[in-house]
C-alpha positions as a Python dict, from the first residue, in 0.01 Angstrom:
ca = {
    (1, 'X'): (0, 0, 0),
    (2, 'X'): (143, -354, -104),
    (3, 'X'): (-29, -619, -89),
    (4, 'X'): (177, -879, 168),
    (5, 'X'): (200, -1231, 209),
    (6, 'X'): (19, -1441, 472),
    (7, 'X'): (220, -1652, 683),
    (8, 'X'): (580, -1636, 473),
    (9, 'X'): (764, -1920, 646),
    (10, 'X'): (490, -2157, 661),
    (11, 'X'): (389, -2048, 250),
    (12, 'X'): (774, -2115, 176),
    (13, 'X'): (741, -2479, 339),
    (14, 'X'): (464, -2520, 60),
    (15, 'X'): (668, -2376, -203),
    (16, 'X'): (983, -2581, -173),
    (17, 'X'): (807, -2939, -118),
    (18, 'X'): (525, -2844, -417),
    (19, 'X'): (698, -2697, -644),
    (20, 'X'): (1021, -2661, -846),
    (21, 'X'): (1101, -2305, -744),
    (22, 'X'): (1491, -2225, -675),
    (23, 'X'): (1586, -2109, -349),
    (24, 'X'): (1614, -1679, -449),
    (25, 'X'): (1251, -1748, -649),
    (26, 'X'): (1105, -1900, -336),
    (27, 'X'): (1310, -1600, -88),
    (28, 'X'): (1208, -1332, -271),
    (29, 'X'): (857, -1422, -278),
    (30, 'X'): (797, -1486, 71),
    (31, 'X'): (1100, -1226, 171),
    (32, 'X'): (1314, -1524, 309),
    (33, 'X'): (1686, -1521, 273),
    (34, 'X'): (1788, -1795, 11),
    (35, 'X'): (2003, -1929, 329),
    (36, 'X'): (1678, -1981, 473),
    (37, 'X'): (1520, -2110, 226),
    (38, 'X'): (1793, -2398, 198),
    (39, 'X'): (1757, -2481, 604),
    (40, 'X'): (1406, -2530, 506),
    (41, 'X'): (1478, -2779, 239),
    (42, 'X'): (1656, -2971, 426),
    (43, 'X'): (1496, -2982, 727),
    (44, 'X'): (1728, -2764, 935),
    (45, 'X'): (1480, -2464, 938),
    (46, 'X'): (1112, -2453, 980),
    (47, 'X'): (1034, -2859, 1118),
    (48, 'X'): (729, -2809, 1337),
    (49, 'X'): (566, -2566, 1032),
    (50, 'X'): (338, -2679, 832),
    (51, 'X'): (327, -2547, 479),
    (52, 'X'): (24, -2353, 355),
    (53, 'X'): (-67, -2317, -1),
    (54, 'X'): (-113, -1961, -147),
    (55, 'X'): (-280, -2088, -452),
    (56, 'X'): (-578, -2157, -210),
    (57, 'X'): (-603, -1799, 8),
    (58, 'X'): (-536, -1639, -335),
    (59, 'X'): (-223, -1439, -291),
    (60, 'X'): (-21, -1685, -583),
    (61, 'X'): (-187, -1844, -910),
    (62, 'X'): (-128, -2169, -1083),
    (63, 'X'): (47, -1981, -1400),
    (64, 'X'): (231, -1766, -1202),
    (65, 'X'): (423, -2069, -1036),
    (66, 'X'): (485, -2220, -1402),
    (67, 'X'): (609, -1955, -1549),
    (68, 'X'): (877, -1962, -1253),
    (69, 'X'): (945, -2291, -1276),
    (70, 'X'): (1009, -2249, -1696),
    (71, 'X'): (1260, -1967, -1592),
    (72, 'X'): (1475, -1945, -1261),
    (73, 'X'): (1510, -1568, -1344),
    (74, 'X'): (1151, -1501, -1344),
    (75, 'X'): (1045, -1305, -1006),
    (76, 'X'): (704, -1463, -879),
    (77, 'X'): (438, -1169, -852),
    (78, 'X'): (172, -1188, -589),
    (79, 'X'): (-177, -1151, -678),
    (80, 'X'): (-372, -883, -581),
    (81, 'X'): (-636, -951, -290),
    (82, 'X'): (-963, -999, -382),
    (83, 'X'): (-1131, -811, -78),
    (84, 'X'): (-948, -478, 46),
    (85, 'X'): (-918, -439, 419),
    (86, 'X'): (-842, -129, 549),
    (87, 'X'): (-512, -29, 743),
    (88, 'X'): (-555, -41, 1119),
    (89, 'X'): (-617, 303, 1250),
    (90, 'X'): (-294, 405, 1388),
    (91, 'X'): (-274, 494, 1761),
    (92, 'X'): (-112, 819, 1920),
    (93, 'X'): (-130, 1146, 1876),
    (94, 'X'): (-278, 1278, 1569),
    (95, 'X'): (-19, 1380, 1316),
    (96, 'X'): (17, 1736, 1226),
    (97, 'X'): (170, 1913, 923),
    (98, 'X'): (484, 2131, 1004),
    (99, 'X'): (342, 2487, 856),
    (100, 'X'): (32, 2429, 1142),
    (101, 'X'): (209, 2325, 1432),
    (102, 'X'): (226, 2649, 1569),
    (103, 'X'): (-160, 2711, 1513),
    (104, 'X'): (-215, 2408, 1781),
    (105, 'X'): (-232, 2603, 2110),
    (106, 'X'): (-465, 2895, 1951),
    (107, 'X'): (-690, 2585, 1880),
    (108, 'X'): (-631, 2461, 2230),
    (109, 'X'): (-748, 2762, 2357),
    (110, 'X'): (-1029, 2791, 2140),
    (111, 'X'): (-1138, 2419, 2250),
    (112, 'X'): (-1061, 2474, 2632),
    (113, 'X'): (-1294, 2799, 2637),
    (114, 'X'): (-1588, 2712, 2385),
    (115, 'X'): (-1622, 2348, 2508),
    (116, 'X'): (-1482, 2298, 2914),
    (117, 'X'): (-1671, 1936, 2878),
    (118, 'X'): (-1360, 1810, 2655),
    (119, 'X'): (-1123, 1585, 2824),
    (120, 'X'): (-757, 1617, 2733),
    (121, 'X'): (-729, 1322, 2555),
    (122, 'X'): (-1031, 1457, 2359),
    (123, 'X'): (-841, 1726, 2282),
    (124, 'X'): (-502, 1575, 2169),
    (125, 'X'): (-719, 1349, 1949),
    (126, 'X'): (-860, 1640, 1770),
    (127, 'X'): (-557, 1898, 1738),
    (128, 'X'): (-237, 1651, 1805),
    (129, 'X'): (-83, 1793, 2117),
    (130, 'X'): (44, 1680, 2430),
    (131, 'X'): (-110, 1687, 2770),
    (132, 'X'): (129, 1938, 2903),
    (133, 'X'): (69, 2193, 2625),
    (134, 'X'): (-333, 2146, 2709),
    (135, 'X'): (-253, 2227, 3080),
    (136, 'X'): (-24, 2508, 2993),
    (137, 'X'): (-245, 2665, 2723),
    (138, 'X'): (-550, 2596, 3043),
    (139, 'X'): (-331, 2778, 3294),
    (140, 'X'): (-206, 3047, 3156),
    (141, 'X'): (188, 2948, 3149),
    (142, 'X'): (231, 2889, 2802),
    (143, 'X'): (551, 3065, 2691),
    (144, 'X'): (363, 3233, 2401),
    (145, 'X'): (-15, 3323, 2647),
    (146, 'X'): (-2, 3694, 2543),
    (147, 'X'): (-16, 3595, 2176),
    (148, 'X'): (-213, 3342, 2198),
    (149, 'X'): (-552, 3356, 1996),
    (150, 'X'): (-866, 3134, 2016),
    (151, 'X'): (-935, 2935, 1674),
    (152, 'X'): (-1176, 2696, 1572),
    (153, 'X'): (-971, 2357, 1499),
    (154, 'X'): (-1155, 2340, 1182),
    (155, 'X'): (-1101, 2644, 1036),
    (156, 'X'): (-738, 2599, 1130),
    (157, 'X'): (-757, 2223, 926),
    (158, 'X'): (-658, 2054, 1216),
    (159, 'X'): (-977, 1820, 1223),
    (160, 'X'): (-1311, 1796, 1065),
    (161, 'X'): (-1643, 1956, 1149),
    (162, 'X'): (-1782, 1604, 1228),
    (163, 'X'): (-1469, 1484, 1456),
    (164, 'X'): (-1535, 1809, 1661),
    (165, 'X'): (-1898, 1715, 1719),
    (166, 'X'): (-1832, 1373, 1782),
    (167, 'X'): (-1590, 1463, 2067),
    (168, 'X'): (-1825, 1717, 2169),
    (169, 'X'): (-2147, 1478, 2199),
    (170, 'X'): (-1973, 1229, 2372),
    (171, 'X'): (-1822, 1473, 2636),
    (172, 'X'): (-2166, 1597, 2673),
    (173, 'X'): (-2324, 1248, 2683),
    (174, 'X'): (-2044, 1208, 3006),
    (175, 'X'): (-2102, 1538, 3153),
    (176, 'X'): (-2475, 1489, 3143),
    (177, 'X'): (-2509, 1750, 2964),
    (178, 'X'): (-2846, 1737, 2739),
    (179, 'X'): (-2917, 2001, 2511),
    (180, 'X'): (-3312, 2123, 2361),
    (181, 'X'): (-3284, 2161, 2049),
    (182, 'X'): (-3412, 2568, 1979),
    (183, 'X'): (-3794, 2612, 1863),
    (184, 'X'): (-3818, 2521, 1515),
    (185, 'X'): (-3543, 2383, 1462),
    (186, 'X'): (-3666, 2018, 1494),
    (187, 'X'): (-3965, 1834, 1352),
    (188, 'X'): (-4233, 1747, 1604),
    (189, 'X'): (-4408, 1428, 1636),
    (190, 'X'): (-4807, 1388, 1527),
    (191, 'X'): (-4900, 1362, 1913),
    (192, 'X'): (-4681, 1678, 1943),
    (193, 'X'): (-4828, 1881, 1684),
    (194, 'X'): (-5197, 1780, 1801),
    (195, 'X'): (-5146, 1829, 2157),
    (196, 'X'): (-5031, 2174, 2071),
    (197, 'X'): (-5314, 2289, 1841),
    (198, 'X'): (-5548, 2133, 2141),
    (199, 'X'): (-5441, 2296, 2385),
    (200, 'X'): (-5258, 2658, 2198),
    (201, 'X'): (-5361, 2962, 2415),
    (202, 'X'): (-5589, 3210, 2206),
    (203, 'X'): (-5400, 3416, 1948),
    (204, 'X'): (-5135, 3165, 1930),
    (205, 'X'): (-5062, 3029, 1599),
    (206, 'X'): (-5194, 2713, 1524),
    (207, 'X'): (-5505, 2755, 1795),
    (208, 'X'): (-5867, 2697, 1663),
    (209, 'X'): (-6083, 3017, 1711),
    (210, 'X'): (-6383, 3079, 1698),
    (211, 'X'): (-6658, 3266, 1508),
    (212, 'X'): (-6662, 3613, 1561),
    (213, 'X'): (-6929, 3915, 1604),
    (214, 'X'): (-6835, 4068, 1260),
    (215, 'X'): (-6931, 3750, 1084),
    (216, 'X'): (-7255, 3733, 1277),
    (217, 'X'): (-7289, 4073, 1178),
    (218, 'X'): (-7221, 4060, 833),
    (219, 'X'): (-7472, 3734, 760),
    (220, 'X'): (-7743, 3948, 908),
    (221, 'X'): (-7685, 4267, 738),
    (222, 'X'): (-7684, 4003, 399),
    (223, 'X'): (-8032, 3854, 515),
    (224, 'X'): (-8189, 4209, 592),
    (225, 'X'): (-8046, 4329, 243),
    (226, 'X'): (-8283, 4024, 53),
    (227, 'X'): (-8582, 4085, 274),
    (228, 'X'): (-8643, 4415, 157),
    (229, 'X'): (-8534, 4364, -232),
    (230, 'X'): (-8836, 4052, -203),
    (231, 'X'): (-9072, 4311, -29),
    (232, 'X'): (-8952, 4583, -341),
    (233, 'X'): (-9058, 4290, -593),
    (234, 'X'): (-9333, 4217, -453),
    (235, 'X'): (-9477, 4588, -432),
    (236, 'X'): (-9429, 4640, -741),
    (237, 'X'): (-9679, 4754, -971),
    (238, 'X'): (-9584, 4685, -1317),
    (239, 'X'): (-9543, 4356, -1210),
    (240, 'X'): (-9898, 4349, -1068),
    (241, 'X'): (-10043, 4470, -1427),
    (242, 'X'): (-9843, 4218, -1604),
    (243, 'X'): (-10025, 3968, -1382),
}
């Protein structure tokens, strides 16, 4: 996008009493007509303006005006903005290309069943209708209902993934609509995760059992196993001999 200048009428008031600009030089930079230019000069055109300087907000430099005032043909070039603002978001309907157009009331449809929370104007945002279209798609009277086939928006490329759930969160948030999130599919806090192994029914996952019979069991069959190989050692009597 061009760059444009900042306050033309008032920067050509600067121009013609700073500088030796012609007329055109000083028209076509600030997209004056020369005409205009000339009531400015002398006072016919522009009296209650005051002039601002462009060398200051940085849209002309020093150089540039010399080199226009060394030659009348020279065309002054504005400089290029230091800090790029973005273009103000355009309001309306959303705009969309001609070969979907006719994919817009599937969408509709798709929207109007999977998500009843939408408003309309929800809805135009995201697929670039018109209210009447909604309400016709809604109610059946569309002049193409028995063709008509629920689509997902995004699959169709008439909005993003993450416009769709925007819309769709802040329907719900205005519904009251509040959704759990499914088991595991969410992080739970420490106080969470402790409460739950505290208080985890037996044979649940995560609950703290305790010892059982067969490990009783087993320590006592190990103890009765040494007992007798120390009462085998010491009935021996090779050993005893040896003594």
């Amino acid at each position: 996008m061009a760059t444009q200048l900042l306050m033309p009428k008032a920067t050509a008031v600067w121009l013609v009493e700073n500088t030796g600009l012609t007329f055109k030089q000083i028209a076509d930079f600030c997209t004056l007509h020369p005409l205009e230019v000339q009531g400015i000069a002398d006072g016919d055109v522009a009296g209650g303006i005051r002039g601002v300087n462009p060398v200051q907000n940085g849209q002309l430099t020093r150089e540039e005006i010399a080199k226009g005032e060394a030659d009348e043909n020279y065309r002054l070039r504005i400089s290029e903005p230091k800090v790029k603002v973005a273009a103000p978001k355009r309001r309306g309907p959303r705009y969309t290309p001609t070969s979907r157009r006719h994919e817009r009331p599937n969408a509709i449809k798709w929207l109007v069943r999977n998500h009843p929370e939408l408003k309309d104007a929800q809805i135009m945002r995201l697929v670039g209708t018109t209210k009447s279209t909604i309400e016709s798609v809604r109610e059946g009277t569309h002049w193409n209902t028995a063709n008509l086939t629920a689509m997902d928006p995004v699959t169709l490329g008439l909005c993003s993934q993450i416009e769709l759930d925007m819309e769709v969160r802040k329907a719900a948030r205005q519904a009251g609509i509040t959704e759990d999130a499914p088991e595991g599919t969410r992080l739970l806090t420490a106080e969470e995760a402790l409460s739950r192994a505290q208080y985890a029914p037996e044979g649940e996952e995560g609950a703290s059992e305790a010892p059982t019979d067969d490990a009783f069991d087993a320590e006592r069959e190990a103890e009765s196993v040494f007992a007798k190989l120390k009462s085998l050692k010491g009935s021996d009597p090779e050993a005893d001999d040896r003594d």
